[in-house]
Every structure is written in C-alpha cells, then in structure tokens.
N, C-alpha and C positions, 0 to 999 in steps of 0.2 A: 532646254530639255528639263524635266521636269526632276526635283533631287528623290528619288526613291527613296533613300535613308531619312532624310531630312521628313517626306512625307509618313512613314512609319513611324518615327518619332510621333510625329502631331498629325494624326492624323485628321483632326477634325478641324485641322489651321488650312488644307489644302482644297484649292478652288474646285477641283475636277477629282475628284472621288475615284470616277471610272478608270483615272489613271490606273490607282492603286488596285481595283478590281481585276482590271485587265492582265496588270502583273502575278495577281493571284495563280488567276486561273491558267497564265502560260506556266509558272513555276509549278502549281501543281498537273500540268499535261507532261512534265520535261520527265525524262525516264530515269536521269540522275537524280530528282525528288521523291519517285516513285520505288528506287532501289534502295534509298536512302528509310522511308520508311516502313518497305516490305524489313530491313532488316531489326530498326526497331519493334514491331510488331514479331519477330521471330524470337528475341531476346526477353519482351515482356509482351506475351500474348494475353490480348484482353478476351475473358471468358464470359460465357455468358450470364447475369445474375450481378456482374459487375460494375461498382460506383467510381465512373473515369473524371477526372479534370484535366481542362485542353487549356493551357497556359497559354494566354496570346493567340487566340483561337483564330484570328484574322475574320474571313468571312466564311469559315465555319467548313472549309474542306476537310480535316482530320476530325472534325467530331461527328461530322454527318456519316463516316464511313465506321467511326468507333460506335455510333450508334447502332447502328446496323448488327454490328456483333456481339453486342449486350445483351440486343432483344429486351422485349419490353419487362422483364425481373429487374434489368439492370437501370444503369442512366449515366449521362453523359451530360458536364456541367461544361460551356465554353465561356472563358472567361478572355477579355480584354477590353484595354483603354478608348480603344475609339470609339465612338456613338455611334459614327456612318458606318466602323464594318461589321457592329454589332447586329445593327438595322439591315445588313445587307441579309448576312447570316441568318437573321430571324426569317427573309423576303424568302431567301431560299427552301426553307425548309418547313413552310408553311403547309404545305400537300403530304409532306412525312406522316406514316402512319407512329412514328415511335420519334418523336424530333429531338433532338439535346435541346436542351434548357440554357440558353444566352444570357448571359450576362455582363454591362458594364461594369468595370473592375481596375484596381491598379494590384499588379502582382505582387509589389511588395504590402498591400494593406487588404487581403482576401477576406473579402464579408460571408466567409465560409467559416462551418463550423470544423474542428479539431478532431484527427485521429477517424477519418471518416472516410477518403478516397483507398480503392486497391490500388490505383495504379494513376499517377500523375503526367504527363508527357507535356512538352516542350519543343519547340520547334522553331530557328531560327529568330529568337525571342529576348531572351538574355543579353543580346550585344546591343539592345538599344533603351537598356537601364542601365545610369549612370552609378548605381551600389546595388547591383546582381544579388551581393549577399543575403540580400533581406529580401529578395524574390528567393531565392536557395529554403531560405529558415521559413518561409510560407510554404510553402513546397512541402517542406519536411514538418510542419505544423497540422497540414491537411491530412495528410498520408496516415492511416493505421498504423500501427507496431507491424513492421515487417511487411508495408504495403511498398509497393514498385515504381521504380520511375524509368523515363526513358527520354532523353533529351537529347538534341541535335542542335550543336551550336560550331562557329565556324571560326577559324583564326585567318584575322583579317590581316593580318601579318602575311601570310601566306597565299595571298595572289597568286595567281599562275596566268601571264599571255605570253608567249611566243611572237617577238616584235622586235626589228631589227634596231632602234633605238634604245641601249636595253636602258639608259642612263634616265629618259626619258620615261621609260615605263616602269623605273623603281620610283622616280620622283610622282609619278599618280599611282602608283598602289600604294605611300604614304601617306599622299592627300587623303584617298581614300580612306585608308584604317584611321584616321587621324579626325575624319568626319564622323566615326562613330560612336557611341559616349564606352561602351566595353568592349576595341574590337579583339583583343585575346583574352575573353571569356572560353575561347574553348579550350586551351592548352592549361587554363586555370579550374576547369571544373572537376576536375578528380582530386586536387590539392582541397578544394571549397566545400564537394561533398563530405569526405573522410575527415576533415576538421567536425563536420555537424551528424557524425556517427555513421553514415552512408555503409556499407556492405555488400560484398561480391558485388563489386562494379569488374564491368566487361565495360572495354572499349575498342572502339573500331573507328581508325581513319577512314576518312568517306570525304572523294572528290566530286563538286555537283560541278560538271561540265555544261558550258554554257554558249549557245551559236551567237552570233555576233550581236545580233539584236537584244537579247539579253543580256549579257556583258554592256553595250550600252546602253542599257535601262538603270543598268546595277552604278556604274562609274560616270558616267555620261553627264548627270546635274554636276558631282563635285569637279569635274572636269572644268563645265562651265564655267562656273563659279571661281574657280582658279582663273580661270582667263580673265576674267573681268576684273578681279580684284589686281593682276599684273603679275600673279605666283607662276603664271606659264604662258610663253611666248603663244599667238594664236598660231601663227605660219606655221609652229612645231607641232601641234595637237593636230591641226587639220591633214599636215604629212604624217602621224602617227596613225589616225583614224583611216585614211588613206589605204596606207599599209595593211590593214587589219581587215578591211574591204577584199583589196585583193586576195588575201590569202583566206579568205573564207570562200569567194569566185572561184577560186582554184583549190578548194579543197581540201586548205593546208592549216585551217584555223586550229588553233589550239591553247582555250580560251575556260579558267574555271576557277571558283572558289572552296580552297579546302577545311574540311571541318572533323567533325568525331559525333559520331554516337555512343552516346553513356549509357548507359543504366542499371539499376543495380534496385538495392530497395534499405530503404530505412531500418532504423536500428528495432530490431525485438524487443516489445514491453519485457 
C-alpha cells in the first residue's frame, strides 16, 4: 500500500503520482474537509481586490476556489514543493478564465516578496516540515502589517478509531504520528504564532472523519511498513483490519483525525 505521508513528503520521489491525486480529490469531496474550510473562510473571508497565498497548495483545490473570490482585481499565489502537483495544478486550471499563479516553492525559503499577502492560508501542510518554524516566520514575512492568516493543521497525537484491540491500535497510531516529521504541530501552533507577534487568534477544534477507505489510505503504508520491518505481528494487523471491515459493513465505523483551525492575523506596522 502506498505510504501517503511518506509520498507528501517527496512528492516527486513517488512512482504513481495519480496515487496522490486520487487522494486529493477524495479528501477535498469529504464533507469533514469541506466544513473544515467553509469554517476557515467564515473566520478570514477572502474579499474581492485580494492578494491570497495558498501554502502547500497540492494540486491547487483551495486556490482555484480562492480564485474565484478575488475576481480578477485580486490574485491567488499557490505555492508548493512538488513539481508533479504543481504541474497537476497548473493542468487543471488552464481553461480558468482568472487561474492562480503556481508556483514551485519550499515554504520555509518563499521566492515571494515581503509585507505583500492580505490573507495567507495553510492546510494540512505544516506537519510534514521537519522546523514548521521557519514556514511560520515566511508566513508572517509575506503577510502585510495586519494581514490574515488561516491554517488547519492536525495533532497526530490524537487519532481516533473505535477497534476492539485498543493495545493494538495505540501502538499504530504511534507508528503513525511517529512517521511524520511535525505530527503536533497543531496543539503547538498558537504557542508558535504569539511568540512571532500573531494577534486575535480564534481557534476551533475540527474532527475530519474519515470512511474506512481513507483511514486506510491515511495509516495503511506505515502499517505496512511496520510489518515488514517486524514492529507488528502480520496475523495481528490483518485481525485488526478485519475488525474495522466489519464495523464499517455494519455501520458502526468510527474512524478520524483531529486537528484546529487557527487564524488570526499578523502584528500592525
């Protein structure tokens, strides 16, 4: 099974691209992604006339719809490390009559100029840089005096399945957070911003529930991977997986990763 995390990381190390695609576009169809950023956009609503940066843009779902809301006074900069999701992004939005402007990028080294974005957003992004911080201080570098941000990041700490091995499924939701270079970046981002002057931050816990086949998108490679290296018996994953079958056939699945939405906005020249 293919490692999701591991492909986010590098994305341009992974044989089959479309994996990551694929994942995209279920993660942005799921309705817990979709409430997750109705409520970002409620907290810092981008206007029209407005200059946005999409951190970690993937293949370009949140800038193509921030586009749209800018109208063409405004612009929409999407920035990220991969080549292939950049190239995806750009495929996509080639028929756009107003497209965001793509770019390869590493978030902590932004080939953007200073004190220039109203409004910065983040999305699931943060937990697979291994010093967050200097993504934070580019963030807050871009951003106007008194320009916005709004970020969604997830504490990998805090798993949630419903699995009658619970012994079992504490030891792979550590594997898990343990595969990712920052996975409580989210419980750490209110301490990170207000060190680097941040202001009226509003936060909101936000569960992205998740049907079985995305949970095993999500845990599934590091799982693998565990097996094979000897960290987890196989006979015990496969009755775990087992279990988790069943109770999605019945109804009963109860399966999610919890996170926070930040946002707030930069300190006032």
């Amino acid at each position: 099974m293919a490692d999701i995390h591991g492909g986010f990381q590098n994305a341009d190390d992974i044989s089959d691209t479309k994996v990551l695609f694929n994942f995209l576009d279920a993660a942005n169809a799921s309705e817990s992604i979709r409430s997750c950023r109705r409520r970002m956009l409620d907290l810092c609503p981008p206007k029209p006339g407005n200059h946005i940066l999409d951190i970690g843009c993937g293949i370009g779902h949140g800038a193509f719809d921030l586009a749209r809301k800018v109208g063409r006074t405004g612009s929409v900069v999407g920035v990220d490390k991969g080549e292939a999701l950049i190239a995806e992004a750009k495929r996509r939005a080639e028929r756009s009559p107003a497209p965001p402007r793509y770019q390869v990028g590493d978030a902590r080294r932004l080939d953007l100029p200073g004190n220039h974005f109203d409004l910065c957003r983040a999305e699931r992004v943060l937990m697979y840089i291994e010093t967050p911080e200097r993504a934070i201080d580019e963030m807050i570098r871009v951003l106007r005096p008194g320009g916005n941000f709004a970020l969604f990041e997830f504490d990998y700490d805090c798993i949630v399945v419903d699995a009658a091995d619970e012994e079992l499924t504490r030891r792979i939701a550590q594997l898990v957070s343990d595969s990712i270079p920052s996975p409580r970046i989210g419980r750490q981002l209110p301490r990170l911003l207000r060190a680097r002057g941040a202001e009226a931050l509003t936060i909101v816990p936000h569960m992205i529930m998740t049907p079985l086949d995305t949970f095993r998108r999500v845990v599934g490679g590091t799982v693998t991977d565990a097996v094979d290296k000897g960290e987890l018996e196989s006979s015990d994953v496969d009755q775990w997986w087992r279990e988790l079958d069943r109770s999605e056939i019945g109804g009963r699945l109860f399966a999610g990763f919890f996170g926070f939405v930040i946002c707030g906005r930069s300190a006032a020249a």
